[in-house]
Backbone bond lengths (Angstrom), bond angles and torsions (degrees), N, CA, C in turn:
res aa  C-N    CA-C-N  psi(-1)  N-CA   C-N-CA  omega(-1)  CA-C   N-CA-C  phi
1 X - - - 1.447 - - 1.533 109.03 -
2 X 1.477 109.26 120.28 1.317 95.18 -171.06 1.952 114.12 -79.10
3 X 1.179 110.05 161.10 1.494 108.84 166.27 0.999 119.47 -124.10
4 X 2.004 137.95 148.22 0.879 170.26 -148.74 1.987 92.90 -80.83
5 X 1.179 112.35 116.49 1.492 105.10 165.07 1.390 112.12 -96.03
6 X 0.728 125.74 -56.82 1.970 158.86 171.58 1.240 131.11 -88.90
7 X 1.583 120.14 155.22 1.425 119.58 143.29 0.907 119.86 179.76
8 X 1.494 118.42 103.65 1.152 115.54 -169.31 2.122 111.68 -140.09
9 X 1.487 97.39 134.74 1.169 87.67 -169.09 1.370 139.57 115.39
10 X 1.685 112.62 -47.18 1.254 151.24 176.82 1.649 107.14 117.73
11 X 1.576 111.84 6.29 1.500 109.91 151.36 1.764 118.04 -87.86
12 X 1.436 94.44 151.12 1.289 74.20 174.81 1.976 85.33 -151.90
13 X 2.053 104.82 157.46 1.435 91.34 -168.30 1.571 100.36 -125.90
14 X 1.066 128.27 129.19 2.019 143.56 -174.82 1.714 92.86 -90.94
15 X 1.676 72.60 146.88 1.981 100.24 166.11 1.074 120.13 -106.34
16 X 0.841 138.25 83.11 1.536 121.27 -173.72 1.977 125.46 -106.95
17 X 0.964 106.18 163.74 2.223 96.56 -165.03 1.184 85.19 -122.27
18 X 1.152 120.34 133.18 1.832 123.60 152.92 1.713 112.53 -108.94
19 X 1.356 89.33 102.88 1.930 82.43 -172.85 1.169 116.46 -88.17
20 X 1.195 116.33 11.26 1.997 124.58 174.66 1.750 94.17 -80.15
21 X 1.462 133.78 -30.30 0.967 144.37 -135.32 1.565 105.39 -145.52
22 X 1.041 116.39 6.00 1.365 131.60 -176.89 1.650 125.56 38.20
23 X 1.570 97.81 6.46 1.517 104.83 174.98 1.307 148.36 -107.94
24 X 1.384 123.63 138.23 1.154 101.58 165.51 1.819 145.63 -95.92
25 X 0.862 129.20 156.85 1.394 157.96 -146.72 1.201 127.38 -127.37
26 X 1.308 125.24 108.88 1.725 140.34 -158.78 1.755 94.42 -148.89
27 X 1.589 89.22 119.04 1.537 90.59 -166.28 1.852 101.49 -137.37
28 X 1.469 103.22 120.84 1.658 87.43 -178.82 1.499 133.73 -97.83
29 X 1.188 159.23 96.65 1.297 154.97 -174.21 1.215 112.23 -89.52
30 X 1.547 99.77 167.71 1.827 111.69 -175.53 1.248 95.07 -137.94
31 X 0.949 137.25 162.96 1.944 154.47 128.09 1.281 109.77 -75.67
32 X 1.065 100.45 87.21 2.122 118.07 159.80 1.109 121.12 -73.51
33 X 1.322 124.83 12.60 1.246 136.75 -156.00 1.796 89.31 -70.95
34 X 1.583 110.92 -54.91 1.886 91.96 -164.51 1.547 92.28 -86.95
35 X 1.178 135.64 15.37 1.483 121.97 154.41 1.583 110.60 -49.13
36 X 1.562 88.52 -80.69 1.787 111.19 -172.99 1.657 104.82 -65.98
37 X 1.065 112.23 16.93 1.499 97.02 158.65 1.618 103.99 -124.32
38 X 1.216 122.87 -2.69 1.520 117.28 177.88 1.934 106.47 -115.67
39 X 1.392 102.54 -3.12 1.299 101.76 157.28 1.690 111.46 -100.36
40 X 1.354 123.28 11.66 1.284 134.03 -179.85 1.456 103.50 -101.94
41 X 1.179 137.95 -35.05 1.583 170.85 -132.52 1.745 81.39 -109.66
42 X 0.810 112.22 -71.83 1.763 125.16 -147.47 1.502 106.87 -76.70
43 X 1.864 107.66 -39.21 1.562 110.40 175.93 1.789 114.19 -65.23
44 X 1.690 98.70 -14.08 1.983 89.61 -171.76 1.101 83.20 -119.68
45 X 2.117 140.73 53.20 1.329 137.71 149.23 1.379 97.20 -91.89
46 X 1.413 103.22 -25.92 1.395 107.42 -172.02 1.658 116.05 68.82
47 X 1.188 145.22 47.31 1.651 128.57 -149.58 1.529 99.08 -127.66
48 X 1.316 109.70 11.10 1.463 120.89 166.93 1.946 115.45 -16.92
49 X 1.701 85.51 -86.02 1.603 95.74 168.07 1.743 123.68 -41.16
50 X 0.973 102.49 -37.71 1.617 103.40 -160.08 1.853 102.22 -85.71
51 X 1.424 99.16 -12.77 2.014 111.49 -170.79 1.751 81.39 -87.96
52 X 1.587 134.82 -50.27 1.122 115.65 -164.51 1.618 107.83 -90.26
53 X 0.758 128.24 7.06 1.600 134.99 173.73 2.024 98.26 -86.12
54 X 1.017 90.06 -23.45 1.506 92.63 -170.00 1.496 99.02 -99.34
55 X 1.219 136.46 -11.00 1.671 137.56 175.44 1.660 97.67 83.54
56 X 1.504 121.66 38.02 1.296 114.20 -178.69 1.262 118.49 -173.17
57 X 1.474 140.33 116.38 1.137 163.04 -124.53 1.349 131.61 -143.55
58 X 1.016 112.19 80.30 2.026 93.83 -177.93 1.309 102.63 -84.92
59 X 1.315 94.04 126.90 1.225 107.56 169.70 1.825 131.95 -114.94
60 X 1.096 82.97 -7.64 2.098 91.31 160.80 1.176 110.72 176.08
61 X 1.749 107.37 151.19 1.256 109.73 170.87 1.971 120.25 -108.14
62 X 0.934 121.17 118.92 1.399 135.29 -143.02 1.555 93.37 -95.04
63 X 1.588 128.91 66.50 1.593 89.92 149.08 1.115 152.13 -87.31
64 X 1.844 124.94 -176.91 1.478 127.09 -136.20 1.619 103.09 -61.90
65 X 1.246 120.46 -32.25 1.365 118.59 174.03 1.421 130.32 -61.87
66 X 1.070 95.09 -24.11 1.784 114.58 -163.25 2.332 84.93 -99.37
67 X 1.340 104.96 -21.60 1.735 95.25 -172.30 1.441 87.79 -82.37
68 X 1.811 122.06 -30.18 1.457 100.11 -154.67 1.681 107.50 -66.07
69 X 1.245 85.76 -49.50 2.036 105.07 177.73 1.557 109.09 -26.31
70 X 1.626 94.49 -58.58 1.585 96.06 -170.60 2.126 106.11 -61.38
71 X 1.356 127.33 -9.72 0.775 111.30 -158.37 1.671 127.66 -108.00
72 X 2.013 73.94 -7.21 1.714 103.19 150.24 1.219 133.66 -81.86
73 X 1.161 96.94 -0.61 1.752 110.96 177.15 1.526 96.00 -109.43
74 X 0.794 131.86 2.34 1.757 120.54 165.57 1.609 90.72 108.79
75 X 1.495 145.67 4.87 1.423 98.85 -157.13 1.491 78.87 -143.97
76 X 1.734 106.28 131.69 1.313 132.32 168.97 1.299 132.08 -98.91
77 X 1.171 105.51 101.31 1.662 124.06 -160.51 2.268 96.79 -38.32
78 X 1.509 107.04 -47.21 1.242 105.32 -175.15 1.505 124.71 -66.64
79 X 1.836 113.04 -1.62 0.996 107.22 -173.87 1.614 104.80 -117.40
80 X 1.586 107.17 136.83 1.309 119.47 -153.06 1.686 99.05 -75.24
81 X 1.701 127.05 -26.38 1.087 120.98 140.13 1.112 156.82 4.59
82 X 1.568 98.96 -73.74 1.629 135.97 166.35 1.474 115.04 -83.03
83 X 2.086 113.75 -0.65 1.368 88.58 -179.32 1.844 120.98 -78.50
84 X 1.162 105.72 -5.04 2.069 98.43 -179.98 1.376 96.07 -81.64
85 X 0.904 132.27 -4.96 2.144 124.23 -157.49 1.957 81.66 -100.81
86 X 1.445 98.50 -68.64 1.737 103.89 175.51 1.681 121.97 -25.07
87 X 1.889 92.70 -53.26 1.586 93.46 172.58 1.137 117.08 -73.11
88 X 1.360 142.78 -45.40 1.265 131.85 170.23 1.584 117.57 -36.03
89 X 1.409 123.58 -70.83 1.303 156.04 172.30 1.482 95.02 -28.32
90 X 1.279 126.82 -84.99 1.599 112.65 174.87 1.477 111.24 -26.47
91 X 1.698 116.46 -66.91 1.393 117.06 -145.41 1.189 100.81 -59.85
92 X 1.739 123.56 -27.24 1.269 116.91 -169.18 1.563 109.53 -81.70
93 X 0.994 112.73 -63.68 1.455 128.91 167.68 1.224 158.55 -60.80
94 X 1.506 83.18 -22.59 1.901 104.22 168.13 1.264 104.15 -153.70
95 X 1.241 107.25 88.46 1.832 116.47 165.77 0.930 107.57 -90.81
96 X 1.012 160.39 21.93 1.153 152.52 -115.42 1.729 83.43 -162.76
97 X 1.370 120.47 -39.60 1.761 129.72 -173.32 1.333 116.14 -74.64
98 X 1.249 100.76 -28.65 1.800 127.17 178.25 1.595 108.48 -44.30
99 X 1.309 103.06 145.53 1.603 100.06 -178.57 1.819 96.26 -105.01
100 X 1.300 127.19 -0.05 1.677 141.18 -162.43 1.401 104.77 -151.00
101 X 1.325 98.07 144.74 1.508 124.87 -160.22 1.788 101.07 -100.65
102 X 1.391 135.53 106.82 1.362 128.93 175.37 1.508 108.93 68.02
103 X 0.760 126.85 43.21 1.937 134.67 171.58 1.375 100.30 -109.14
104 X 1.106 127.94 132.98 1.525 123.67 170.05 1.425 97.69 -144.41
105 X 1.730 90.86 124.88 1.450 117.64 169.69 1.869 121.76 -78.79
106 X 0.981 91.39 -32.69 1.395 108.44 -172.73 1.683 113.48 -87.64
């Protein structure tokens, strides 16, 4: 039965033992739930035009689950490096994070 170690944030991180398998298991999840509904909110504001008229763009909101993933794939949202691989990587994989509907930066 797993147990609750943490939670902070809307992360939170479990212990869990598998004794068929002799291991243990620490696993972290989030509820993105008001992510993907306020990056759902923002794609039918439509404000695309008016963010690049202004020299400024949001273009996704990254949570911690969705940063860890990316960070097993080599690419660190904080490193300015990794930002064309990042943009790709959303568009392909998480449109869903996008604040714009068919815009491609990359």
């Amino acid at each position: 039965m797993a147990r609750l170690l943490s939670s902070e944030n809307g992360i939170e991180e479990w212990f869990d033992y598998d004794p068929i398998n002799d291991q243990m298991i620490i696993q972290t999840r989030q509820d993105v739930t008001d992510i993907l509904e306020a990056m759902n909110q923002k794609r039918k504001q439509e404000k695309w035009r008016d963010e690049v008229k202004a020299d400024w763009v949001h273009f996704a909101k990254i949570p911690a689950a969705v940063e860890m993933e990316l960070m097993q794939k080599g690419i660190d949202i904080h490193d300015r490096n990794c930002t064309q691989r990042m943009i790709r990587e959303i568009q392909s994989n998480y449109p869903y994070l996008l604040s714009h509907e068919g815009k491609r930066l990359a």
